[in-house]
N, C-alpha and C positions, 0 to 999 in steps of 0.2 A: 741341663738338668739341675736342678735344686739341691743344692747338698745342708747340711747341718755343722752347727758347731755346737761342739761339747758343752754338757749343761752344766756348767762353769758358774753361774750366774742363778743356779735353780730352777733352768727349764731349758730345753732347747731351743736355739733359734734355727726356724729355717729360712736359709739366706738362697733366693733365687742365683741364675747365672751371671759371672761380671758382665755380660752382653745386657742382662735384659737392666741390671743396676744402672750400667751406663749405655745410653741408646747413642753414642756419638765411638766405641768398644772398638766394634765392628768396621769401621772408616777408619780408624788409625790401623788396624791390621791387614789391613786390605793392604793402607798405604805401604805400609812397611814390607811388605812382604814384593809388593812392584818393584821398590827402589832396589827390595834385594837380589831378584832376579835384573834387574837392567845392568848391576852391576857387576852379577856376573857374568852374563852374556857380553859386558863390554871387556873380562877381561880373560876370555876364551882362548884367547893366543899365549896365557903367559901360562909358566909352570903349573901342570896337574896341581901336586902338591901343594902349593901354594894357592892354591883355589879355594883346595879342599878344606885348608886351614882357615882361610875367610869363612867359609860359606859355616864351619863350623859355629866362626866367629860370633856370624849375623844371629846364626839362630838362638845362640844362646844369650845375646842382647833383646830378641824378640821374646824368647820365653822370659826374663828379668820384666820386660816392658806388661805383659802380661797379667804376669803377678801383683806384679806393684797398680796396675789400671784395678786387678780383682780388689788388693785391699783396703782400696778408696774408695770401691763402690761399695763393700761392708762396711768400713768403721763409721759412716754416720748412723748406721741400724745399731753399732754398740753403744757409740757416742747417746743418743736418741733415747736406746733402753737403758741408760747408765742414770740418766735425768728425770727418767719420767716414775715421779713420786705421786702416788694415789693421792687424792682430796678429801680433805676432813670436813668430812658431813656436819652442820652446824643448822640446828634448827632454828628458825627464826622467828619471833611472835611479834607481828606488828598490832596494835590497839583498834588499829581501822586502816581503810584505805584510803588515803585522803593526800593531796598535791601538796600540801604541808609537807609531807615526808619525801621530796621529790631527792637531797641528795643519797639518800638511801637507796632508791632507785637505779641513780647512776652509777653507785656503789656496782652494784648488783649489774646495767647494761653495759657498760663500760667497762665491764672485767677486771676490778678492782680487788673487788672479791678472790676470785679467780688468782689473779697474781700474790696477791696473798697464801694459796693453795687451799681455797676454800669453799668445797660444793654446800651452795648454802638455798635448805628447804624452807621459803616463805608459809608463812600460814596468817589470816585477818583473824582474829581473835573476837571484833566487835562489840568489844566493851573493855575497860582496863580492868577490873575484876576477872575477868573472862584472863585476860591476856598475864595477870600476875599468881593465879591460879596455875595454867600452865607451867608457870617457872616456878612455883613451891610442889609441882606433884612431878616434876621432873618427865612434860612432855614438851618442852622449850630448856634450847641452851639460853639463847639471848633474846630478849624483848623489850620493845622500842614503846614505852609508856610514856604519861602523866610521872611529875615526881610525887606528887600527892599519894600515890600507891605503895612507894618507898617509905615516907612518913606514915603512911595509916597500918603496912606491916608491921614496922619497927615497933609501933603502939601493942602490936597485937599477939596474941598467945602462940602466936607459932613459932616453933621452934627452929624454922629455917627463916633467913631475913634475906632482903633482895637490897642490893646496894648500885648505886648509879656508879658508870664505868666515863661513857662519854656523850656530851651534849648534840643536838640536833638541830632543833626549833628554840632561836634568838626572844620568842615570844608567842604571844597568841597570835592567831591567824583569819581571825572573822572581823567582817565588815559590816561599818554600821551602814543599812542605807534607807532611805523615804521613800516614799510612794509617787511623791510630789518633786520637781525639783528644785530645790534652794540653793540659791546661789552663796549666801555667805549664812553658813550654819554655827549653833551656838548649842553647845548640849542643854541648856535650858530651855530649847525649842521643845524638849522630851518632857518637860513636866505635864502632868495631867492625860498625856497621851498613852494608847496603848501601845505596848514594845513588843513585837515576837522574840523572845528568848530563848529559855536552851531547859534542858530538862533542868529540876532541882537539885542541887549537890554539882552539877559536875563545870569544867573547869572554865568551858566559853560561858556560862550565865556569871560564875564568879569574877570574870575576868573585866563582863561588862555591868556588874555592880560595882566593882571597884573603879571603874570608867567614871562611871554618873558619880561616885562620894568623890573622885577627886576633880570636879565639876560643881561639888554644890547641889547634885540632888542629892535625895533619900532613895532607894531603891526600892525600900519597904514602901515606902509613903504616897512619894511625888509619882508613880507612874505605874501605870498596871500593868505589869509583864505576864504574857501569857507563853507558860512555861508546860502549859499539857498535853504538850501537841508529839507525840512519835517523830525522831529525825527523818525519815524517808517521807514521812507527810508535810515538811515544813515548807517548802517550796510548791505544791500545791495548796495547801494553806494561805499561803501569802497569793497565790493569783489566785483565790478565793475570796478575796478581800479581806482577811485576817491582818489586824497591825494597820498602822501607819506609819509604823516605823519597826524596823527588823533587823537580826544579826543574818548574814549569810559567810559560808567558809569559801572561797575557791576552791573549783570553777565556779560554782550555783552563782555568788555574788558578780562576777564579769557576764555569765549566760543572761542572766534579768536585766543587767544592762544594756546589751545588746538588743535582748526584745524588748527595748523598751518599756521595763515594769517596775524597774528598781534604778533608785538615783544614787551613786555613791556618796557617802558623808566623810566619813572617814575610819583610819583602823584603830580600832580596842587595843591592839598590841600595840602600834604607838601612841597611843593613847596612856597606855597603863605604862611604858617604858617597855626597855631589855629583864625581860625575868624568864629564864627558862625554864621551857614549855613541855617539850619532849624533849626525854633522853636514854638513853641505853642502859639497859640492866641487867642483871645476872644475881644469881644467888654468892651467900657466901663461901660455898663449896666449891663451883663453878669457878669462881674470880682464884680462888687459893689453886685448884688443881690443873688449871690453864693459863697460865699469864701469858705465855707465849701466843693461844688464841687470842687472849683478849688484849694484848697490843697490836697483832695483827689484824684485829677488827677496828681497832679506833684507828691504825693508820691508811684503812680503805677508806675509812670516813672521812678522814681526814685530804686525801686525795680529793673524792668527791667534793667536797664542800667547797677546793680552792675549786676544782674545774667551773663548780655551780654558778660562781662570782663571780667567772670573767665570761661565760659563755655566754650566746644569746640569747633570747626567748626562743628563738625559733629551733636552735641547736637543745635547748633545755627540752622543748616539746618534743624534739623527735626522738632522745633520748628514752623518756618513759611514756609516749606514747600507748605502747601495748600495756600500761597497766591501768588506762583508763578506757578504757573500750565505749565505742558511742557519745565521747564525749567532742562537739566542735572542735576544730581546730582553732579557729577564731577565739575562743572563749578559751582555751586554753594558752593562748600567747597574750592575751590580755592578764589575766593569771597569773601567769610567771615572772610577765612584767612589772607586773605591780608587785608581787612577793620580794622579788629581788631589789628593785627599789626601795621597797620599805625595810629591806635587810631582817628579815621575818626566818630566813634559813641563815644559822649561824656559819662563818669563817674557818672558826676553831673548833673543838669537838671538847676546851678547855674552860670548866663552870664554873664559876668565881661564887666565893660563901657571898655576900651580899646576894647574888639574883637567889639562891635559895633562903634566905632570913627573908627576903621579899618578899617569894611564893609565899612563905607559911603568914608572914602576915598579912596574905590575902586570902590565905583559908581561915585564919582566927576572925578577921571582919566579915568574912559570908557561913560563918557558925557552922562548919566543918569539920573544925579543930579545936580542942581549948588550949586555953593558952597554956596549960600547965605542962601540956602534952607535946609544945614544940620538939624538936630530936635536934639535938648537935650535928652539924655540917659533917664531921667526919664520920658520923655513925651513918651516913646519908651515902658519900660520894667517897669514891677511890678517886684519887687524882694524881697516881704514878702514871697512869698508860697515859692520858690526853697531854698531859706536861711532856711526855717523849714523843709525842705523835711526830709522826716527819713522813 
């Protein structure tokens, strides 16, 4: 029968029988109980008395044995309920969904999170407005943006500002690629041609104007980017016969490879250098009334990112798998391949003031930002949590 222990604890526990705790209980008393009678029957002959003093002996060795078996099969249910601290629900606002963001992912399958003590609700936001919104109206703890959203805050009349915690993305993440294939390519091959690009303003069209000026085109001038195309249209677009030349993100850029429709050239992010791309944010309410969350989230990340660097494509893919539904597996290990190669997912979760002077000086050349309007690095990044990350 089941009995209870006192709600010592602030509720009661019901702790089943030492028998059903330990299923091996019941074989040790059997045993013991044999040995005890064989040795009393072997020692039948000698004084009553002295039997009776045994047999007292035994039982009250077996009842010891008993107890001690019950309160081993209890103290791992106290041990068990002494540990187990509820999860701090952490909303999370990614900008899109995109294989860019793959150690956050592993963060999140790999249980990183988790050991941190962190039940953490994803939500796509699908656009950085969209996703910087949520964390000024306070339906997002933490969200995975553009820094550029940080900078055009800071500029702006609201009275809550959002400040970067910990870095993600080493760079941009689109591929240049042709139609045709060339074997040894020169970004002058793109003068006079038409480009598929990226809508206007946002950070893949900036990233690959500043590709072509440090190449020696004009962006404005030398080449006609068709920039007015819907992102879920672009990839039909281009097997439409749009472009001769095109940006694509992974997976889409290794898929057209595959089928045969797209020839890689090369990456915009190495291309443009290490400038980080995405990174982590939080308001400055958020970042002051939780540091304890928010090192505990830069040091998930920071877990992920070493895992992300040494593991394989194939181990990367089967990691976040379920977050890309429908998509190859082939084109997704092409992908990851080339991500990690091109060291496109950052090591350290630690943003160094250069790659952000660099950012804004590639928003002041694609006329985003004026120059008067730059923000100081520390009005930008917190950089206690990433400097402790371990």
């Amino acid at each position: 029968m089941p009995f209870c222990l006192p709600p010592r604890f602030g509720r009661r526990i019901e702790v089943s029988s030492p028998t059903a705790r330990c299923p091996h209980l019941g074989e040790i008393m059997l045993a013991s109980m044999r040995r005890c009678a064989l040795d009393t029957f072997a020692n039948s002959s000698e004084d009553r008395s002295m039997t009776t003093i045994k047999s007292r002996e035994r039982r009250r060795l077996i009842q010891t044995g008993i107890a001690a078996l019950g309160a081993v099969a209890i103290c791992p249910q106290l041990s068990a309920f002494g540990q187990d601290k509820p999860l701090i629900k952490i909303r999370y606002n990614e900008v899109v969904r995109s294989l860019l963001y793959t150690p956050a992912y592993v963060a999140i399958t790999n249980g990183y999170f988790k050991d941190a003590g962190f039940d953490v609700g994803l939500t796509t936001a699908n656009g950085g407005d969209k996703s910087v919104a949520a964390l000024i109206s306070d339906s997002a703890d933490i969200a995975l943006i553009g820094p550029e959203t940080t900078i055009y805050v800071a500029n702006s009349d609201s009275t809550t500002k959002v400040r970067i915690f910990c870095g993600l993305t080493a760079t941009d993440g689109f591929m240049l690629v042709s139609r045709s294939k060339i074997d040894r390519f020169d970004w002058g091959m793109l003068k006079g041609k038409e480009v598929l690009g990226f809508r206007p303003g946002s950070t893949p069209l900036l990233f690959l104007e500043e590709a072509m000026r440090m190449n020696g085109l004009n962006p404005d001038t030398d080449v006609r980017l068709l920039n007015n195309l819907a992102v879920p249209a672009r990839v039909g677009a281009w097997l439409a016969g749009q472009g001769e030349f095109g940006i694509f993100i992974e997976p889409d850029a290794s898929q057209l490879e595959l089928d045969g429709k797209a020839y890689f050239l090369t990456s915009v992010g190495g291309t443009v250098g290490f400038v980080d791309y995405t990174s982590f944010m939080a308001t400055d309410k958020y970042l002051k009334d939780n540091p304890a969350i928010i090192q505990g989230w830069t040091d998930a990340i920071y877990r992920a990112q070493k895992w992300t660097a040494a593991a394989s494509a194939a181990d990367i893919v089967k990691a976040i798998a379920g977050y890309f539904p429908g998509i190859s597996q082939q084109a997704m290990l092409a992908a990851a391949d080339r991500y990690q190669k091109l060291k496109i997912w950052k090591s350290s979760p630690v943003i160094e003031e250069k790659a952000i002077e660099r950012f804004e000086d590639i928003l002041v050349s694609g006329h985003v930002l004026d120059e008067n309007k730059r923000v100081k690095f520390a009005d930008l990044v917190v950089t206690e949590f990433a400097s402790k990350a371990k």
